[in-house]
TORLO-826253 format. One record per atom (N, C-alpha, C): atom name; x, y, z; chain. Coordinates in steps of 0.1 Angstrom, whole numbers. Example, Ala and Ser with C-alpha at 12.3 -4.5 7.8 and 13.67 -1.06 7.14 Angstrom:
2
node name = N	east = 132	north = -57	up = 78	chain = A
node name = CA	east = 123	north = -45	up = 78	chain = A
node name = C	east = 132	north = -33	up = 78	chain = A
node name = N	east = 128	north = -22	up = 71	chain = A
node name = CA	east = 137	north = -11	up = 71	chain = A
node name = C	east = 129	north = 0	up = 79	chain = A
end
This chain:
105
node name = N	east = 455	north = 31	up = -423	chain = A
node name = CA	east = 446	north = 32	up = -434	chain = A
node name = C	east = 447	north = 45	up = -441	chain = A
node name = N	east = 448	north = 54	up = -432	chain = A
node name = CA	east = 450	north = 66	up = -444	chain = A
node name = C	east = 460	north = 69	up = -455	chain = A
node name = N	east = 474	north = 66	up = -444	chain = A
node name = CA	east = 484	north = 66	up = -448	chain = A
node name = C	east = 483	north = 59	up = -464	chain = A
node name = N	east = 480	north = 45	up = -467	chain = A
node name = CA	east = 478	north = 40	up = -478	chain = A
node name = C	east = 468	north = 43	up = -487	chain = A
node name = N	east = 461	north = 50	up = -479	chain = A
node name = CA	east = 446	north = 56	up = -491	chain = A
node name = C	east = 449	north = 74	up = -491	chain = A
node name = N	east = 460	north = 81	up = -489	chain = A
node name = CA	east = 461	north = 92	up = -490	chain = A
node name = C	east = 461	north = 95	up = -507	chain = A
node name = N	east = 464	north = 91	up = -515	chain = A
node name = CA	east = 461	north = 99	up = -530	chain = A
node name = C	east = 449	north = 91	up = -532	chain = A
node name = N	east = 438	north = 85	up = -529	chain = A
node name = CA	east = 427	north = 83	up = -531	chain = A
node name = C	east = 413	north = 95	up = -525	chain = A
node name = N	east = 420	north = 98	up = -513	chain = A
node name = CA	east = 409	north = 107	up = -507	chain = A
node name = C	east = 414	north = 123	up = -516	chain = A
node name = N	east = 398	north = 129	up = -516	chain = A
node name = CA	east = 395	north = 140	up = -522	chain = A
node name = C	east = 402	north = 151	up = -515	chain = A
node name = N	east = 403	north = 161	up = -528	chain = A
node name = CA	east = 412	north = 174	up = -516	chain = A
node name = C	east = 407	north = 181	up = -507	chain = A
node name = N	east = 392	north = 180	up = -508	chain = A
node name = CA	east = 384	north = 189	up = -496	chain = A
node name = C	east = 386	north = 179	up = -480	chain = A
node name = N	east = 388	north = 165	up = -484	chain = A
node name = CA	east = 390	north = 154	up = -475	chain = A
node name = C	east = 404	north = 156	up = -467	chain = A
node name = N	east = 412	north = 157	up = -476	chain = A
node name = CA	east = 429	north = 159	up = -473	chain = A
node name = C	east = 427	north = 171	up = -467	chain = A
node name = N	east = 422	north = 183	up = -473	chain = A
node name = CA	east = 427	north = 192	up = -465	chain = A
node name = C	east = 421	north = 199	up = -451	chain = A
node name = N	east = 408	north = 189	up = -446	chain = A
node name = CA	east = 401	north = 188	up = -434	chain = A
node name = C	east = 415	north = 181	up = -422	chain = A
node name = N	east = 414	north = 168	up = -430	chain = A
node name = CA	east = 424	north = 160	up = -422	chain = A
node name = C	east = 437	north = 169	up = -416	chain = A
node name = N	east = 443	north = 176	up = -429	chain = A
node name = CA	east = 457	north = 186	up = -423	chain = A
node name = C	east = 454	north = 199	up = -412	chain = A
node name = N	east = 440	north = 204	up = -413	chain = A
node name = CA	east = 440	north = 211	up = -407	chain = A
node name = C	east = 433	north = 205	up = -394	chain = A
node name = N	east = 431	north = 194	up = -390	chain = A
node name = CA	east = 425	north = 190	up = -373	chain = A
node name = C	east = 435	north = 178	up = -374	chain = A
node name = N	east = 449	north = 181	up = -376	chain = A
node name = CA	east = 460	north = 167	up = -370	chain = A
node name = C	east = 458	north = 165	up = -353	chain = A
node name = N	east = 462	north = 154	up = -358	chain = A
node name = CA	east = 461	north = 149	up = -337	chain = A
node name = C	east = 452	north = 143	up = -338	chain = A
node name = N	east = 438	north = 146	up = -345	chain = A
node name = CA	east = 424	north = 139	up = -342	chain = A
node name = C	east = 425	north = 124	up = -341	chain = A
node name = N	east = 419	north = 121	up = -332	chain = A
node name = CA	east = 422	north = 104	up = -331	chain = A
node name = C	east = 407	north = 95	up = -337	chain = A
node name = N	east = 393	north = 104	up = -334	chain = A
node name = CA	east = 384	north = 99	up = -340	chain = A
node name = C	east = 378	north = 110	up = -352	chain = A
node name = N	east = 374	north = 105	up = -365	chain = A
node name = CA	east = 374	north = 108	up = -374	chain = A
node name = C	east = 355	north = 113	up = -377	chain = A
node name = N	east = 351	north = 123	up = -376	chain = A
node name = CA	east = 337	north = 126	up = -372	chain = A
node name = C	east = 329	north = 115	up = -387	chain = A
node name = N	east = 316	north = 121	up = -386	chain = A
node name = CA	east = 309	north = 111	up = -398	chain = A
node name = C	east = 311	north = 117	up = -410	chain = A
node name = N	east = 312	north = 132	up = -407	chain = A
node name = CA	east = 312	north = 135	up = -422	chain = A
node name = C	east = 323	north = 127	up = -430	chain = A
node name = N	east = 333	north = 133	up = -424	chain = A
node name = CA	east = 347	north = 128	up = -431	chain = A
node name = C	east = 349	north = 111	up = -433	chain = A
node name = N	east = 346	north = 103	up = -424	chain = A
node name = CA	east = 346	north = 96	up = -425	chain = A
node name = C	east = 341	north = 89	up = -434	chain = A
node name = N	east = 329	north = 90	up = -435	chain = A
node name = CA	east = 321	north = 89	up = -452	chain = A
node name = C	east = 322	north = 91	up = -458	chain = A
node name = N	east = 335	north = 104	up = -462	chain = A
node name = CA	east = 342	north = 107	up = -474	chain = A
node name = C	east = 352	north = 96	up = -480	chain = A
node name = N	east = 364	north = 91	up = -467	chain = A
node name = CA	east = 371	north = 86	up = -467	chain = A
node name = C	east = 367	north = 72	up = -470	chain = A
node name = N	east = 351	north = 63	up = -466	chain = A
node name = CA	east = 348	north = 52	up = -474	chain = A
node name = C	east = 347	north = 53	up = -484	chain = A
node name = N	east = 340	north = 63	up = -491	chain = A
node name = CA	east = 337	north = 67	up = -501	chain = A
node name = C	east = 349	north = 68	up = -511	chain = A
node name = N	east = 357	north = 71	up = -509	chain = A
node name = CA	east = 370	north = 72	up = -517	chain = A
node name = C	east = 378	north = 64	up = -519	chain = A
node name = N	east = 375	north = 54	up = -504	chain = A
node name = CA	east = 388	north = 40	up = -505	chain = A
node name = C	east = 381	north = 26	up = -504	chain = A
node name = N	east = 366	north = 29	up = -506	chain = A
node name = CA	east = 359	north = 17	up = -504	chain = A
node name = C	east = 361	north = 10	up = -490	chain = A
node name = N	east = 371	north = 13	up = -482	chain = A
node name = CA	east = 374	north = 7	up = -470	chain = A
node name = C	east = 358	north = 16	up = -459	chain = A
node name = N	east = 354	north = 3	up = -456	chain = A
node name = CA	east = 339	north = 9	up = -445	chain = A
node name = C	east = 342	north = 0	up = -431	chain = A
node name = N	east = 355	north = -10	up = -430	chain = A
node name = CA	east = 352	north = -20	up = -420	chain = A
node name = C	east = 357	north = -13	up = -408	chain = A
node name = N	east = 360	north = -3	up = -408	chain = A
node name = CA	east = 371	north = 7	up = -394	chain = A
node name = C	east = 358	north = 12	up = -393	chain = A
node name = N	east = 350	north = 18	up = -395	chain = A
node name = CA	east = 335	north = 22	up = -389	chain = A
node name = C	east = 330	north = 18	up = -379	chain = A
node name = N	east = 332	north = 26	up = -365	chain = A
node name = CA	east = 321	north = 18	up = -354	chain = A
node name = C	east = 304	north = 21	up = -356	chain = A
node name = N	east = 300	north = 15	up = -345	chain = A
node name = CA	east = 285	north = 18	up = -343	chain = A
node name = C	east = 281	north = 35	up = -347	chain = A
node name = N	east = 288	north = 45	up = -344	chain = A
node name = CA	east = 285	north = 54	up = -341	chain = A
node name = C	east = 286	north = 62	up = -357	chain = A
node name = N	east = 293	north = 56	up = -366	chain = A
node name = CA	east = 301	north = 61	up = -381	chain = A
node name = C	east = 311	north = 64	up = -381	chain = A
node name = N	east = 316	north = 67	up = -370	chain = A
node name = CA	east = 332	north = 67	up = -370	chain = A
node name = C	east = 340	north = 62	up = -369	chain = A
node name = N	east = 352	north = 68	up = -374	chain = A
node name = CA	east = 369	north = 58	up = -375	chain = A
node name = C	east = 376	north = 65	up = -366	chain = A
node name = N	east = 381	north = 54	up = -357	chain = A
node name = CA	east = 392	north = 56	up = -350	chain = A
node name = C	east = 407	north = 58	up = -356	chain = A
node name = N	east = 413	north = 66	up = -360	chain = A
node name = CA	east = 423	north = 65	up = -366	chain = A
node name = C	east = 435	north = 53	up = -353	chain = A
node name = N	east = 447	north = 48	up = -358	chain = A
node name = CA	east = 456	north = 45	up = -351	chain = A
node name = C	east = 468	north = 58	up = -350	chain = A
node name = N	east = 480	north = 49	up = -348	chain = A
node name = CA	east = 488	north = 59	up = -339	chain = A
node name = C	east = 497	north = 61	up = -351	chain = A
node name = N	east = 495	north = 54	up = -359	chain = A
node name = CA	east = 503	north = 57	up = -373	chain = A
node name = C	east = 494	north = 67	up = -381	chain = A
node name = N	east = 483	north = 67	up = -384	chain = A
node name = CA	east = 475	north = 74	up = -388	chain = A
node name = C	east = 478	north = 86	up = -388	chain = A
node name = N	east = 475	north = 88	up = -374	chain = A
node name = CA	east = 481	north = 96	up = -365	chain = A
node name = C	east = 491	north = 108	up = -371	chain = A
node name = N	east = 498	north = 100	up = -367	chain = A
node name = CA	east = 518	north = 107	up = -369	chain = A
node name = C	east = 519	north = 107	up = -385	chain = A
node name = N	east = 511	north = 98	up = -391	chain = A
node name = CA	east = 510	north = 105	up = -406	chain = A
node name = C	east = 500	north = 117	up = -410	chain = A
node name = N	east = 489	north = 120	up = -406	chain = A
node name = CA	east = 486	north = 134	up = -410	chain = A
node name = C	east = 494	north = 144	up = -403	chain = A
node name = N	east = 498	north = 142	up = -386	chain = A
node name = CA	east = 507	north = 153	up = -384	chain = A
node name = C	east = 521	north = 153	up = -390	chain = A
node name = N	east = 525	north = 145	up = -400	chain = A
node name = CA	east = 539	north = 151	up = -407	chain = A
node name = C	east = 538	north = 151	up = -417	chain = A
node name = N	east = 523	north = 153	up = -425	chain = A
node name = CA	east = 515	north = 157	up = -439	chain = A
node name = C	east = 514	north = 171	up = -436	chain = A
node name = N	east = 507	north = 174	up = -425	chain = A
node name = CA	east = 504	north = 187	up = -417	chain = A
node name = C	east = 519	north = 195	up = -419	chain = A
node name = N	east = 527	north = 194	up = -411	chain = A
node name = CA	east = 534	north = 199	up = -406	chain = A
node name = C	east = 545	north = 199	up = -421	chain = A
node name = N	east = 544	north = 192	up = -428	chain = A
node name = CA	east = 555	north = 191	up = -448	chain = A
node name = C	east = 544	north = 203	up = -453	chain = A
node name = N	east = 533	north = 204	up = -455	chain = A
node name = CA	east = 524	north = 211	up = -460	chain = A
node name = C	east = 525	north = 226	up = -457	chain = A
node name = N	east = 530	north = 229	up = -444	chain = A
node name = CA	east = 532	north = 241	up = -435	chain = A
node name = C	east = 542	north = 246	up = -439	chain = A
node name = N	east = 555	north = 237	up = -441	chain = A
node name = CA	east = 566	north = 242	up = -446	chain = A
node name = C	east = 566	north = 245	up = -456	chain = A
node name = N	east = 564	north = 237	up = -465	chain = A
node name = CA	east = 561	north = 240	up = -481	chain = A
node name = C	east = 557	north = 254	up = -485	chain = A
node name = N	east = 546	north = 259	up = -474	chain = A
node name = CA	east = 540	north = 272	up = -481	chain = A
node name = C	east = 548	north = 282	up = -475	chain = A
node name = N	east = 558	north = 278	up = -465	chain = A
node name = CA	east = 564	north = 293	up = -459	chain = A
node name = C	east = 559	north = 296	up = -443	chain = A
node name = N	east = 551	north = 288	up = -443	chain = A
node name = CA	east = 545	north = 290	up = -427	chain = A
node name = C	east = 546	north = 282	up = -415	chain = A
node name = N	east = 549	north = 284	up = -406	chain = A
node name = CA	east = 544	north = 277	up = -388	chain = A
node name = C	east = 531	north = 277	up = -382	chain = A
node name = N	east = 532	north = 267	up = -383	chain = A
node name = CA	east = 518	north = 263	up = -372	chain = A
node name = C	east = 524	north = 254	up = -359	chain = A
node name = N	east = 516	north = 258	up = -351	chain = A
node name = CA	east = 519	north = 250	up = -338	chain = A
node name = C	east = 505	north = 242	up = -333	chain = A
node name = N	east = 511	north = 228	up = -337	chain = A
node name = CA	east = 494	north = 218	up = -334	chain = A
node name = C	east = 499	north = 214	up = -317	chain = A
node name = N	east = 490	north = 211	up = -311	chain = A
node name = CA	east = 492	north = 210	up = -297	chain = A
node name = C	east = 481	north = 200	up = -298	chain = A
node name = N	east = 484	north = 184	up = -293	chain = A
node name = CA	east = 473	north = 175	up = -295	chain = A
node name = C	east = 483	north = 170	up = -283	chain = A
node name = N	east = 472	north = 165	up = -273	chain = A
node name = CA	east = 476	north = 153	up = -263	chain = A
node name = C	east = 467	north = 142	up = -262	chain = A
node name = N	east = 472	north = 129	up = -259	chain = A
node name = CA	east = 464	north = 121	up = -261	chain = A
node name = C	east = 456	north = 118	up = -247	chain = A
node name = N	east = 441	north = 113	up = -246	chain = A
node name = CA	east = 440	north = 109	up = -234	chain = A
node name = C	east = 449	north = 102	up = -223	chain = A
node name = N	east = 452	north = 103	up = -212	chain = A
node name = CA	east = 463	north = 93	up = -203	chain = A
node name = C	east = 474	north = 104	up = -204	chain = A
node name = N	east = 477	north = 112	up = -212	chain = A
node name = CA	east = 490	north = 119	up = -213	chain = A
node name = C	east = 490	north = 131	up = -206	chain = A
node name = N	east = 480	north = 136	up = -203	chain = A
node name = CA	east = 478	north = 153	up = -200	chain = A
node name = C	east = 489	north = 151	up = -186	chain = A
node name = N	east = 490	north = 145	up = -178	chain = A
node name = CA	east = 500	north = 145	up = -166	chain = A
node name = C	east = 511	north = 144	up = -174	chain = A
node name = N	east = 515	north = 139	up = -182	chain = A
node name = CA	east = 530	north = 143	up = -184	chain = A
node name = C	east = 533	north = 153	up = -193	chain = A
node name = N	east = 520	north = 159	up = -199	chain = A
node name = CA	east = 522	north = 171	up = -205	chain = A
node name = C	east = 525	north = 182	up = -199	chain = A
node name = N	east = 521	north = 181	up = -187	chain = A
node name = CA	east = 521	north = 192	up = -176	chain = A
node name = C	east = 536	north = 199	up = -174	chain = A
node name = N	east = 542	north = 208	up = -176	chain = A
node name = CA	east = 553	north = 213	up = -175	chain = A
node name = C	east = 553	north = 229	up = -169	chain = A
node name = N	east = 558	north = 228	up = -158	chain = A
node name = CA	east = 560	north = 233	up = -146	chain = A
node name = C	east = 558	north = 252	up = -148	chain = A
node name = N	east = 566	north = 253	up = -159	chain = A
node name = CA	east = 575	north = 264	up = -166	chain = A
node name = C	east = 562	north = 271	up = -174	chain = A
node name = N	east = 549	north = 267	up = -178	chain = A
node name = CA	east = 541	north = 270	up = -185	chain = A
node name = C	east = 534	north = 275	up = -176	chain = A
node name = N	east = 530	north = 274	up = -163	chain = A
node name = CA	east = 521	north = 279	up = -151	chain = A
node name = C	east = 526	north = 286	up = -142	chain = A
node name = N	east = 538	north = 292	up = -146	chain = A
node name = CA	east = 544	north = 302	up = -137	chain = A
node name = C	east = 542	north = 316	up = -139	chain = A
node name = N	east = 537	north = 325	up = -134	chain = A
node name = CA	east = 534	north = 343	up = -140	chain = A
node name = C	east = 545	north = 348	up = -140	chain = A
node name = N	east = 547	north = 354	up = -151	chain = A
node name = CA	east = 554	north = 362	up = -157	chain = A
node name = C	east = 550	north = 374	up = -158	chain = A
node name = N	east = 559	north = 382	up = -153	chain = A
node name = CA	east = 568	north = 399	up = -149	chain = A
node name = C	east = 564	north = 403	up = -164	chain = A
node name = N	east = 551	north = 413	up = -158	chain = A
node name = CA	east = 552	north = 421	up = -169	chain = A
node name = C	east = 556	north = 432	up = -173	chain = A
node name = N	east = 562	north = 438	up = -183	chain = A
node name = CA	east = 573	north = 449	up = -184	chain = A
node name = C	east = 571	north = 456	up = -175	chain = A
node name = N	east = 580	north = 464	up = -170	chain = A
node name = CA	east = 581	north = 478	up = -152	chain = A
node name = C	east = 577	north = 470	up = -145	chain = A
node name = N	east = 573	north = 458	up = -141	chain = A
node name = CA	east = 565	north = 455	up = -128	chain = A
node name = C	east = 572	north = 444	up = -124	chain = A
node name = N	east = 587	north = 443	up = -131	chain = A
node name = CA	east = 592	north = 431	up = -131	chain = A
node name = C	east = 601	north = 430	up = -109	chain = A
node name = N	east = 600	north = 420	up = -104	chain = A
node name = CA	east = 605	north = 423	up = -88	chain = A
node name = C	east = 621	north = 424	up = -87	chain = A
node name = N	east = 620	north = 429	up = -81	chain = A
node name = CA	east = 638	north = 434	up = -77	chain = A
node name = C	east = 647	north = 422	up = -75	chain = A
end
């Protein structure tokens, strides 16, 4: 849905979206931007919010991530999905590191 309504939504809209990539549920504010802009209101649960899908998804983080480069900059988004955190787990990130002079023989 976004993907196809991206030059419809407003820039304060677009540029919420690039800066919280990953997000999988869409709070109310924004979301009522985003009907508001695309007329689309039927992705709205009980609650006002949009679930984005997995395309959605992987389209604002490679909107995000074109946008980053464009200006000259890195950003590092770190988004895991529920169910994933165990395979996110990587061994190499929880090991202590030798800090300068104190490194062991």
């Amino acid at each position: 849905m976004i993907r196809q309504h991206w030059d419809q939504l407003g820039p304060g809209t677009r540029r919420w979206l690039l800066g919280h990539p990953g997000i999988m549920i869409l709070p109310r504010r924004i979301t009522t931007a985003v009907a508001a802009a695309t007329g689309v209101a039927g992705q709205v649960d009980p609650h006002g919010e949009i679930q984005l899908d997995e395309d959605d998804i992987r389209f604002i983080l490679n909107q995000a991530h074109s946008a980053s480069a464009a200006a000259g900059g890195q950003h590092f988004f770190d988004a895991v999905r529920p169910g994933q955190a165990d395979r996110a787990t990587d061994d190499t990130r929880h090991r202590p590191r030798a800090h300068p002079g104190h490194e062991k023989p």
